[in-house]
Every structure is written in structure tokens, then in C-alpha cells.
ROSELO-964787 format. One record per residue: residue in one letter; x, z, y of N, C-alpha, C in turn. Coordinates in steps of 0.2 Angstrom, whole numbers, plus 5000, padded with zeros to 4 digits. Layout:
BEGIN
AXZYXZYXZY;...
***
This chain:
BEGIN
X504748904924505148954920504649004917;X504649014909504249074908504449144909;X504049184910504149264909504549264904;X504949254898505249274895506149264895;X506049194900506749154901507049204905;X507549224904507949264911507749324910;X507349344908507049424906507549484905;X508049504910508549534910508649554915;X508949634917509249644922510149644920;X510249614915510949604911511149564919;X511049514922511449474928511749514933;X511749584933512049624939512749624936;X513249624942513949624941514049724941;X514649724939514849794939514949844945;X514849784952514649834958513849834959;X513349814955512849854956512449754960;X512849714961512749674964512349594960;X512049574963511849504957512149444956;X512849434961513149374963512849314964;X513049274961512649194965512249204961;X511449174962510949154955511049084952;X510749114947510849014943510048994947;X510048934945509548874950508948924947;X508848924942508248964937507949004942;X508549074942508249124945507949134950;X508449054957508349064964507649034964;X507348984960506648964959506149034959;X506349054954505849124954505849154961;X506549184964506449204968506149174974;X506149104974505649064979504949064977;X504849074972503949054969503849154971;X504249194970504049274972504049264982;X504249244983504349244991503549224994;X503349154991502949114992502249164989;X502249174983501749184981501549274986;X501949324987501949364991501849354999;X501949295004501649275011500749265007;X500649235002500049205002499549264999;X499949314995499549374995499549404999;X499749415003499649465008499249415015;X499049355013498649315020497949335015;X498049305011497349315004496949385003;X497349435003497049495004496549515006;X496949515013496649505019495949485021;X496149435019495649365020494949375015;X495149395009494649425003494249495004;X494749535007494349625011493849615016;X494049565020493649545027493049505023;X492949445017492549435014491949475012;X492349525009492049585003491649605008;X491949645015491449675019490849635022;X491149555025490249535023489949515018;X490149515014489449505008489249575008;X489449605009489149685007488649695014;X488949685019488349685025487849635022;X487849585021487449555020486749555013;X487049575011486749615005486449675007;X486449695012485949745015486549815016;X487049815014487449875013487849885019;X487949965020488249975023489049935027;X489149945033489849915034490249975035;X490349985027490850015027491249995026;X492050035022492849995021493149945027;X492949975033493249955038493849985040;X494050025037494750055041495149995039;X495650025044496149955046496750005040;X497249935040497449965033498150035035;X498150035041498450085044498150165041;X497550175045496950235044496950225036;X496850155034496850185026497450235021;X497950195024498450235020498750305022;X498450305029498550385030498250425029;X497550405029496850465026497350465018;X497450395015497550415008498150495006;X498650465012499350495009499050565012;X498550575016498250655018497650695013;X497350645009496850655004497650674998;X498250634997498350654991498850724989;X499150734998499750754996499450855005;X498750835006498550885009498850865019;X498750925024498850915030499650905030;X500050895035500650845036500850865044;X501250865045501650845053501750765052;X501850735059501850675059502650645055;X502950695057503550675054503750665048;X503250715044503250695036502750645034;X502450615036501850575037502250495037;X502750495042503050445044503750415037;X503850485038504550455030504050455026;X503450455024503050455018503050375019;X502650355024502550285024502950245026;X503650275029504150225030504250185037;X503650225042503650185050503950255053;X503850235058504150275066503550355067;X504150395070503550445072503050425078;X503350395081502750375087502350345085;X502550275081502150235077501450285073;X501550325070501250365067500850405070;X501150435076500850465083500150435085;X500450375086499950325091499250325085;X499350305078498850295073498650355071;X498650405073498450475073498050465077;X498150485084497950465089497150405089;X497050375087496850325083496050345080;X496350375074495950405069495750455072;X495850525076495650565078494750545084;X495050505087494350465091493750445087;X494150415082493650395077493350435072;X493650505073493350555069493750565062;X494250545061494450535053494850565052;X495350595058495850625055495750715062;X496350745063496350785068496850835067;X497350855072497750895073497550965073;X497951015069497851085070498651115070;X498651175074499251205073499551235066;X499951245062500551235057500351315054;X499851335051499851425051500651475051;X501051395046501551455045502051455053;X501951375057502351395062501951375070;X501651425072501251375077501451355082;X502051325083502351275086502151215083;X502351205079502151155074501351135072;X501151065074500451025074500450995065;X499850985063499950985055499450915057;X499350865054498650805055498550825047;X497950835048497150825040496850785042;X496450765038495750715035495350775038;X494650735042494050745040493750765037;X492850785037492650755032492350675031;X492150665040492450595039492850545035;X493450565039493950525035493950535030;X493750595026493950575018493150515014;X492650545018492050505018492250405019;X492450405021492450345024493250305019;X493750355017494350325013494150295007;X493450355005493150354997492750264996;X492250275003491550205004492150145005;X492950155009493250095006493750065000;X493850124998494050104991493550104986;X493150104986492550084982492350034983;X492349994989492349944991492849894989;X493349914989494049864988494049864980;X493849924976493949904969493349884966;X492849874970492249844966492549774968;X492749744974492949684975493449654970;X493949674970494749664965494349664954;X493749734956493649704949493249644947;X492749614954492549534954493149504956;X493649504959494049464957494349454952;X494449514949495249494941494549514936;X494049504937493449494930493649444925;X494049404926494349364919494849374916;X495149444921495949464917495649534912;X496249504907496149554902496249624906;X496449684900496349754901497149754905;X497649744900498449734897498549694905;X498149654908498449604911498549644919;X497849674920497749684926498349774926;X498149784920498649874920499449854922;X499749764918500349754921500449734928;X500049694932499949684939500249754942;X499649814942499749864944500349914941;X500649904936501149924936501849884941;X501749834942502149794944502049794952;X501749774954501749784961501949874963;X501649914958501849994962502550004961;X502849964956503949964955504049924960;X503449854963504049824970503649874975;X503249894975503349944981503850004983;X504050014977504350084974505050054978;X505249984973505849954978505949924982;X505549904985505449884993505449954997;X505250014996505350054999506050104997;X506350084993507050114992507550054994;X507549984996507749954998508049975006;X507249975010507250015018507550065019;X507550095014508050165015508750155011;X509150105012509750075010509750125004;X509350104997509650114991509350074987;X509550084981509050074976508650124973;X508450104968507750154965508150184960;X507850264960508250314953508250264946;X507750234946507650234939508150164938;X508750154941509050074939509550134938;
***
């Protein structure tokens, strides 16, 4: 099937629902299933690469954060200090879960609790400098990696990937939270 066959959200019924799929669309959604378990082993498997060639080319081993500590330093870098509970509906886990990867990062130097100025009951988690130190050396790491990987894709190609992936993420995470996304 090409990207243009089907190219509608036209198939939703009036309760918001898709009904049965034609065979067409169920393919898609099988080759999206498939293709998304092998992204996510490949990834993986290509970050873990990226860090050795990089040691071995004499470079630091850095972009070691696990992909836990990465996403928190990020959501701590973009959006400032946090209690764990805003921290957790950000990323969509558990507060303990969150707790425990706090806890984690703080040994490590990366992150660290302070009490809440405006309520000192209340514990807030920030980034380091560490951790901001260490979120920068792996994302510089991962997008020098990704730009040797999609070095054959156009400008257009790689801008639609990353627009596409950040809408399934968008809906993947308005899914978990029993809705859909404002923008439908």
C-alpha cells in the first residue's frame, strides 16, 4: 500500500470509532506494529553501538544515561525543578516509579531534591550541573549518531519522521490517559 491509498481520517464512524478495517488498512496496522517492536530493539541496539565507536575512537563514554535519567533530566532541563508527582504525569509512570529513578540519579550526581520555597513541606527534584552536563554530551551523541544514520534522507524526509513520531507520541500518550488528542 502507498502512503497516499487510504490517506484519510474520513474512516471514523460518528461515535468517534473506526469500525472493522478494510484488509488494506489492517496490513498497515500490522507493517506499524512490526515496524515499531523492531524500532525500538534497533535503537537501542544502534545507541549501545554509537557509544562504542565513540570509546573507541578515543572519545569519552559519555550518553550513557539510561533512557529513564535521560528523559527526566530532559523534562527537568525543559520545563525547571518539579515534585515527583508532576514529574510522573509528565512522563506518564507511577510516583514511586519516579521516586525510585530519582533516587537513582541523585547517587549518580544528576539530579537532587530541595525543599519547595513556596511550600517547605513540599520536596521539588532539579538537574545538576552534572546532570544538565551529561543530558547535553548524550544528546549530542545520539544526534550525531541519527545524523549518520538518516544521512541519505532528505531535509523534507527526516522533518516528516520527526513530526510523525512526536503526533504518535502525543497519541500514544492521550491514549493512556483514556482520550484522544485535542487536535482530532
Amino acid at each position: 500500500m502507498t502512503v497516499a491509498r487510504g490517506n484519510s481520517s474520513a474512516d471514523r464512524l460518528a461515535d468517534g470509532s473506526t469500525g472493522a478495517p478494510d484488509p488494506a488498512a489492517r496490513e498497515v496496522l500490522s507493517t506499524i506494529e512490526l515496524e515499531l517492536a523492531q524500532l525500538l530493539r534497533r535503537a537501542e541496539r544502534t545507541t549501545a553501538a554509537g557509544r562504542a565507536k565513540s570509546v573507541r575512537a578515543g572519545g569519552p563514554p559519555s550518553g550513557t544515561l539510561d533512557r529513564s535519567a535521560y528523559l527526566l533530566l530532559h523534562d527537568l532541563l525543559v520545563d525547571g525543578a518539579q515534585n515527583v508527582n508532576t514529574l510522573a504525569d509528565h512522563l506518564g509512570l507511577d510516583a514511586s516509579t519516579v521516586t525510585r529513578q530519582v533516587v537513582a540519579m541523585e547517587r549518580a550526581g544528576l539530579a537532587r531534591r530541595t525543599r519547595d520555597p513556596a511550600d517547605g513541606r513540599a520536596v521539588l527534584v532539579e538537574a545538576t550541573p552534572q546532570g544538565v552536563d551529561e543530558l547535553a554530551r548524550h544528546r549530542e551523541m545520539r544526534t550525531e549518531l541519527y545524523a549518520e544514520v538518516l544521512a541519505d534522507w532528505s531535509r523534507l524526509d527526516r522533518a516528516l519522521l520527526g513530526e510523525l513520531l512526536e503526533r504518535l507520541n502525543d497519541d500514544l500518550d492521550a491514549y493512556k490517559r483514556g482520550g484522544r488528542r485535542a487536535t482530532d
